[in-house]
C-alpha positions in Angstrom: -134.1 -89.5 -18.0 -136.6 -87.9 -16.1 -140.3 -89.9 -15.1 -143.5 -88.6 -16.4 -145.3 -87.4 -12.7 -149.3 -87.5 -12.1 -149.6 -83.8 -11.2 -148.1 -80.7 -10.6 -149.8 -80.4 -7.2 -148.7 -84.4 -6.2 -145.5 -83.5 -6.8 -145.3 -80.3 -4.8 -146.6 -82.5 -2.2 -144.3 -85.1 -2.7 -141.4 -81.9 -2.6 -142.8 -80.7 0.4 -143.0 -84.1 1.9 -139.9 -85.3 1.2 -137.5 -81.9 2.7 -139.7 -81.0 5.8 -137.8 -83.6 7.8 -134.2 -83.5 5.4 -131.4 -81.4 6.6 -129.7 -78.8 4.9 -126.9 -79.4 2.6 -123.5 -79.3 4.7 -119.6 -78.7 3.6 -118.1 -81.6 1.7 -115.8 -81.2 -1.2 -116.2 -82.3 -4.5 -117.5 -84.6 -6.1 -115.4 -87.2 -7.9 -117.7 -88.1 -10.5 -118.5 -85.2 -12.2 -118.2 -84.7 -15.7 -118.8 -88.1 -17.4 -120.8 -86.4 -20.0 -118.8 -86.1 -23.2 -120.6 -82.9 -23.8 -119.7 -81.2 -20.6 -118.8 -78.8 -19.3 -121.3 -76.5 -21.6 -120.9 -72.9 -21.5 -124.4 -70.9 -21.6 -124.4 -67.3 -23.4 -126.4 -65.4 -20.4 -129.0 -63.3 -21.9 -126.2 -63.5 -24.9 -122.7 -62.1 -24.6 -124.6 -59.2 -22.5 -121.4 -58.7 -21.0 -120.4 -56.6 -23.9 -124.0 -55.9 -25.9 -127.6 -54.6 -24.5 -129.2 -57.8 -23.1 -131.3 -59.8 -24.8 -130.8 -58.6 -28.6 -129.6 -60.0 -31.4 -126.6 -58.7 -31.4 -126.2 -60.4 -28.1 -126.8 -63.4 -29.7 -124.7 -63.1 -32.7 -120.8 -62.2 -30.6 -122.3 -65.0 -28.3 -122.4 -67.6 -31.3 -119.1 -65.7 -32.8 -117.4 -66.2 -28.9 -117.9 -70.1 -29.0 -120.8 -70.3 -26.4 -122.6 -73.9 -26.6 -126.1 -72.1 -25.7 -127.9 -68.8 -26.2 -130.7 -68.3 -23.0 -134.0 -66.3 -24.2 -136.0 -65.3 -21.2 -139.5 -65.3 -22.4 -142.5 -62.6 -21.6 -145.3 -61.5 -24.2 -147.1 -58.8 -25.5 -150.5 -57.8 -25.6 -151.3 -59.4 -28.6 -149.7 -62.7 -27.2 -146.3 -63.1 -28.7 -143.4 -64.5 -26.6 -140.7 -61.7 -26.7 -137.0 -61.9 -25.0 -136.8 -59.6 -22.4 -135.4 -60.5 -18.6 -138.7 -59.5 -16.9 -142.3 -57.7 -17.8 -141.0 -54.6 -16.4 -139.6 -53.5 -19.5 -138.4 -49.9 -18.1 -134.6 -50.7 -17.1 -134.0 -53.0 -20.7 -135.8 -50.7 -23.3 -136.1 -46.8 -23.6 -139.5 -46.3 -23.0 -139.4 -44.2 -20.3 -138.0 -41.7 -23.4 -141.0 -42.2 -25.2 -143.8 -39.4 -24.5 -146.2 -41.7 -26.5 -146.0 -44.3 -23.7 -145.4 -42.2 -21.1 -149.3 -43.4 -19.7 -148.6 -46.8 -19.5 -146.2 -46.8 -16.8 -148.1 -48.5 -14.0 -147.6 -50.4 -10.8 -148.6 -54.3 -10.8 -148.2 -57.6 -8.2 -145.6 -59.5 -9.7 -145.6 -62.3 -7.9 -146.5 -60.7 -4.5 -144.6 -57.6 -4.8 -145.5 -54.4 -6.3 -143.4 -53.5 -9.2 -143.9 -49.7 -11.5 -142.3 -49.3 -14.5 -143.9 -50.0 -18.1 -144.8 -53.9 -19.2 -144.8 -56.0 -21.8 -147.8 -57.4 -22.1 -149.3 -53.3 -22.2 -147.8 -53.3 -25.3 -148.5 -54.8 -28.8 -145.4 -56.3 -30.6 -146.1 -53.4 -33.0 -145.5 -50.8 -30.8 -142.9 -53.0 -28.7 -140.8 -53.2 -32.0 -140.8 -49.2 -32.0 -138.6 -49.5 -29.0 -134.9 -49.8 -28.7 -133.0 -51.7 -26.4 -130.5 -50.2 -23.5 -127.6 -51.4 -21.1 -129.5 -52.7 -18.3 -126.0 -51.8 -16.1 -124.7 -49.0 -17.1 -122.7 -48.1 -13.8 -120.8 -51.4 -14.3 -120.4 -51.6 -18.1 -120.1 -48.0 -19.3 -118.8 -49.7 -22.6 -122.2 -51.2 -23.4 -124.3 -48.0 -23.3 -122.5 -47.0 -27.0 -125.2 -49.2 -28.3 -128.3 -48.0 -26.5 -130.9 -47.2 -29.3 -129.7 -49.5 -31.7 -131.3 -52.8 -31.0 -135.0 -54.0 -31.6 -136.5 -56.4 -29.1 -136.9 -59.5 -30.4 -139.5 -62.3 -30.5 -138.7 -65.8 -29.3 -139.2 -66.9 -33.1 -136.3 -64.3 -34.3 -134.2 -65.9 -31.7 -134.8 -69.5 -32.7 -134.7 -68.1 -36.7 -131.1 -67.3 -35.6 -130.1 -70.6 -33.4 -131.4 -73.3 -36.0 -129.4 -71.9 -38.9 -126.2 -71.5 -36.4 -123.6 -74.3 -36.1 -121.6 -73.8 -32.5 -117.7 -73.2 -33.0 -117.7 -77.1 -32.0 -119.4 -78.1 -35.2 -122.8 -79.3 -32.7 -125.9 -77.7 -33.1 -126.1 -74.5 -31.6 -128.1 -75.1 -28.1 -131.5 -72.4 -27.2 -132.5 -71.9 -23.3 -135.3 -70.4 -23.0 -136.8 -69.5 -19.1 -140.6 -68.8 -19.1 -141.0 -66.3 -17.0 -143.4 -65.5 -13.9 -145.7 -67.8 -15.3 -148.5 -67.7 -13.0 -148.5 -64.1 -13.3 -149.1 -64.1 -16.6 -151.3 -67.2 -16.7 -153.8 -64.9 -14.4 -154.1 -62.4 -17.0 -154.9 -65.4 -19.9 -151.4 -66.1 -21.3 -150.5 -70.4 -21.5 -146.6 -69.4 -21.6 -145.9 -72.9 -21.9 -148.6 -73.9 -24.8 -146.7 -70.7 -26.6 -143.4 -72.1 -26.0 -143.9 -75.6 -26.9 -145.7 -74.6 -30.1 -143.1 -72.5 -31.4 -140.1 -74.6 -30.4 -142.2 -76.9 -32.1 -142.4 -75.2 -35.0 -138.9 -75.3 -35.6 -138.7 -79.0 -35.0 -137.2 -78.8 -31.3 -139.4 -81.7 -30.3 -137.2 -84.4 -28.7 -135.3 -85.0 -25.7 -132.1 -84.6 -28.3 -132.2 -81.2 -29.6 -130.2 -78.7 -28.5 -132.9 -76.9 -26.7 -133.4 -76.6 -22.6 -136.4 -75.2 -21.2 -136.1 -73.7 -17.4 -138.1 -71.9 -14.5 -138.2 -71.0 -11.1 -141.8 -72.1 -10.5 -142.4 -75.5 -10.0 -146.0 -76.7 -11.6 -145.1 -75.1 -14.9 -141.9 -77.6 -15.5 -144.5 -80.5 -14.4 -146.9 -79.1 -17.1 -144.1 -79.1 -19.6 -142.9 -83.1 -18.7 -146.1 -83.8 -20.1 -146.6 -81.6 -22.8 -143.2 -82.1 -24.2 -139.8 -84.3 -24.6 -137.3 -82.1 -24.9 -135.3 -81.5 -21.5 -136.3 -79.5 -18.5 -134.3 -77.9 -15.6 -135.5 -76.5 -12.7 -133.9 -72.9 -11.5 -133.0 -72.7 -7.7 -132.4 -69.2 -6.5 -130.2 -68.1 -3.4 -133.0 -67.6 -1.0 -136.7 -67.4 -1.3 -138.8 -69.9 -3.0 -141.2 -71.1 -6.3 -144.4 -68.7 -6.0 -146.6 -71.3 -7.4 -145.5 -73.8 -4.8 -147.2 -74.8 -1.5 -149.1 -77.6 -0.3 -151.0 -78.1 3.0 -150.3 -74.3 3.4 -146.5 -75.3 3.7 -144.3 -73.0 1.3 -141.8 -75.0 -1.0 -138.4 -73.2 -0.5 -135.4 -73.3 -2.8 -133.0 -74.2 0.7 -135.7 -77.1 1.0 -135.7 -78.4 -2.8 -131.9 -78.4 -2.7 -131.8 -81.2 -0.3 -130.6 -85.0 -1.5 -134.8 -85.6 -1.2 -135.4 -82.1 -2.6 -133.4 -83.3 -5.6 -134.9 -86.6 -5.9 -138.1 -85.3 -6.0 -137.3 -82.9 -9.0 -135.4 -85.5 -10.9 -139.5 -87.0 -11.5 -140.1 -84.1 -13.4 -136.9 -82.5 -14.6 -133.6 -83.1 -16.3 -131.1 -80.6 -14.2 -131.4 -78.2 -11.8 -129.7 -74.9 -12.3 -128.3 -73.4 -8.7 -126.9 -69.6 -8.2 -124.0 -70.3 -8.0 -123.5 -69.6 -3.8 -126.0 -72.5 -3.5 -122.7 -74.6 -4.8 -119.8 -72.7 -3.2 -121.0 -69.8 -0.5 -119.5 -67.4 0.6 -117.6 -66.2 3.4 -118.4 -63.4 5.8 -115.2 -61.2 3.9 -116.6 -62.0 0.3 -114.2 -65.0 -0.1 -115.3 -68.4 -1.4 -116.1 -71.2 1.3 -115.9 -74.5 1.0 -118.5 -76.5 -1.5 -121.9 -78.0 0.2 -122.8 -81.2 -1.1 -125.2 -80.3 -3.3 -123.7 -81.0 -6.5 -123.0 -84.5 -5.3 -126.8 -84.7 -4.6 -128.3 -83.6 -7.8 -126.0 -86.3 -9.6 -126.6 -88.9 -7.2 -130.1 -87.7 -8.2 -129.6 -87.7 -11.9 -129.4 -84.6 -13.0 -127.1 -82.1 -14.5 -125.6 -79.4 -13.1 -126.0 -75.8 -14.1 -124.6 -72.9 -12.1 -125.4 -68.8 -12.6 -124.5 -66.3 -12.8 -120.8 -65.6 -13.8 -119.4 -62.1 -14.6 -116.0 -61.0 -15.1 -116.9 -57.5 -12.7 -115.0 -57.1 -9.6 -118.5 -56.2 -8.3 -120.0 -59.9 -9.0 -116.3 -61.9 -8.2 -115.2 -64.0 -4.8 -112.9 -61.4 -3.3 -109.6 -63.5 -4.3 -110.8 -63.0 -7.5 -111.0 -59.2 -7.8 -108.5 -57.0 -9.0 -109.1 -54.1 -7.9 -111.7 -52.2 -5.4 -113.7 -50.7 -8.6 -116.8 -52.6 -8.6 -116.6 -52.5 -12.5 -113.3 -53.2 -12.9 -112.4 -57.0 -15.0 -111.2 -59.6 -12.3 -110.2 -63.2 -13.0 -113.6 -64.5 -14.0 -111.8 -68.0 -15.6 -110.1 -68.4 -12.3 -113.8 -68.1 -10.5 -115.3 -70.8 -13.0 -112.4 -73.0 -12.9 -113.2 -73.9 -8.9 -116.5 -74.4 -9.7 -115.3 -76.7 -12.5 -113.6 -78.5 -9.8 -116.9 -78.6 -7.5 -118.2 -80.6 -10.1 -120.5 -77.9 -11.7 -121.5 -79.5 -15.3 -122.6 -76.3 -17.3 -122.3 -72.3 -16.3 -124.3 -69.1 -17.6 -121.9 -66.3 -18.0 -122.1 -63.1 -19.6 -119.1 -63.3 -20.9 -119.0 -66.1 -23.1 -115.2 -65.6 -24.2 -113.6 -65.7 -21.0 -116.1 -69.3 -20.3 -114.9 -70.6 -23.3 -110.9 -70.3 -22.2 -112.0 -70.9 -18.5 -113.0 -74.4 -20.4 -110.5 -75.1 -22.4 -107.6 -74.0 -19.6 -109.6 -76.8 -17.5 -109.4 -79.5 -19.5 -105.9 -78.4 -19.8 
């Protein structure tokens, strides 16, 4: 269990401290000890089953809890009038139909999120009134053609209708059904007066998700945030560690934090004061080779649970366009491959718990493993 740190900017310190003189993480095989967690391997519901339904709606939710997953994942923005609302991003243009809406049509804008500019129409420009007037789309149709039968049909909803839904479910395993939420860009929208993590804590609260053993996770890539949270709340924490780039909150001593850095056996250590796993895209784990094939795993599974903490990969997708090349079946990039085959090396790796978007297929992948 994780320690309670002084600060967030001590431990961004202590981050950046600790991996300026580590080395990268280097080939070396799995780890033998994985998976001594009665519990594990977990399979997440990414964004719901939004494999098969519009992202991020209720109905994602609802064929996620009726495909077995063990955990439905919420990303959290809000609206103008301050309501957390489950949408991947602010930028609500590619998720909703807004950009249909003539009545909106002067609200698309171009902001800094997080450095970069960004147009398109946002949440927090919108009260949940007039969010709720809009309907959910396929976020890709190209690759899921399928999915776009249900554009228009979906409300957004609030973190509060998604937790309404999880606390009354029971998971096909008989357990509690597990919430996820990821706070989004949370300096972003703390510089325009939104405390994402006083909202979160609140209503989690609200529904009694208080203690380090409910069935409730909450993640982000930024750094001081998650230290925030280890003092504001018990329940368990994991910090999110992209491919490349690195936290925008954190620096110290004008030295930028990177995710390559964090992932380190120090890097690790450092994050196990303030969190309970660390969540890695997935080519942090196993990377890949220069033809699209799978390499050989780094050592930073081993790490993290030498460390302490559990192991979460992301993201996996059963489209040719998103598989290892042994993995595809065809060269359509939207053509199924052999998404359980994918997961089941990472299994092996020693990964504890996977977000997929195709909850069914983690489910057998699962079950097939532990053969």
């Amino acid at each position: 269990m994780r320690s309670i740190p002084k600060s967030a900017a001590a431990v961004v310190a202590a981050l950046v401290l600790a991996v300026t003189s580590a080395t990268p993480s280097v080939a070396h095989g799995p780890d033998p000890k994985h998976h001594d967690q009665a519990t594990l391997p977990v399979v997440i519901a990414h964004r719901g089953a939004s494999g098969y339904r519009p992202e991020h709606t209720i109905a994602a939710y609802q064929l996620a809890i009726k495909q077995c997953a063990d955990y439905i994942e919420p990303d959290l923005v809000v609206t103008r009038d301050g309501i957390l609302v489950d949408r991947h991003e602010p930028e609500i243009g590619g998720t909703t139909d807004v950009s249909s809406r003539p009545e909106f049509a002067n609200r698309k804008t171009t902001k800094q999120l997080d450095g970069k500019p960004v147009t398109g129409w946002f949440a927090e420009d919108f009260t949940l009134a007039e969010l709720k007037t809009l309907r959910a789309v396929e976020r890709l149709p190209e690759l899921r053609p399928d999915n776009t039968a249900y554009n228009g049909l979906y409300q957004v909803p609030t973190f509060e209708e998604v937790l309404k839904l999880a606390v009354k479910t029971k998971a096909c395993s008989g357990k509690r059904l597990g919430v996820i939420p990821e706070i989004k860009h949370s300096t972003y929208f703390r510089h325009q007066g939104f405390d994402m993590e006083r909202k979160t804590v609140a209503m989690l609260k609200k529904f009694g998700l208080t203690s380090h053993r409910d069935p409730v996770v909450i993640q982000s890539f930024e750094v001081s945030n998650l230290v925030r949270l280890s003092w504001m709340t018990r329940v368990r924490l994991v910090q999110l560690v992209d491919c490349q780039g690195g936290p925008y909150d954190a620096t110290a001593n004008g030295i930028p934090l990177t995710y390559a850095k964090m992932s380190t056996a120090k890097g690790l250590k450092a994050i196990s004061l303030y969190a309970d796993q660390v969540s890695f895209c997935k080519d942090v784990m196993i990377p890949r080779q220069a033809d699209g094939s799978l390499g050989t795993p780094t050592r930073v599974i081993r790490d993290a649970h030498r460390a302490g903490l559990v192991v979460v990969g992301w993201t996996f997708r059963r489209e040719n366009n998103f598989l290892p090349l042994e993995f595809r079946s065809s060269d359509n990039p939207a053509d199924p491959g052999d998404l359980v085959g994918e997961i089941q090396v990472f299994l092996d790796a020693g990964m504890d718990q996977f977000f997929t978007d195709n909850p069914d297929l983690g489910v057998a992948a699962v079950k097939e493993w532990n053969g």
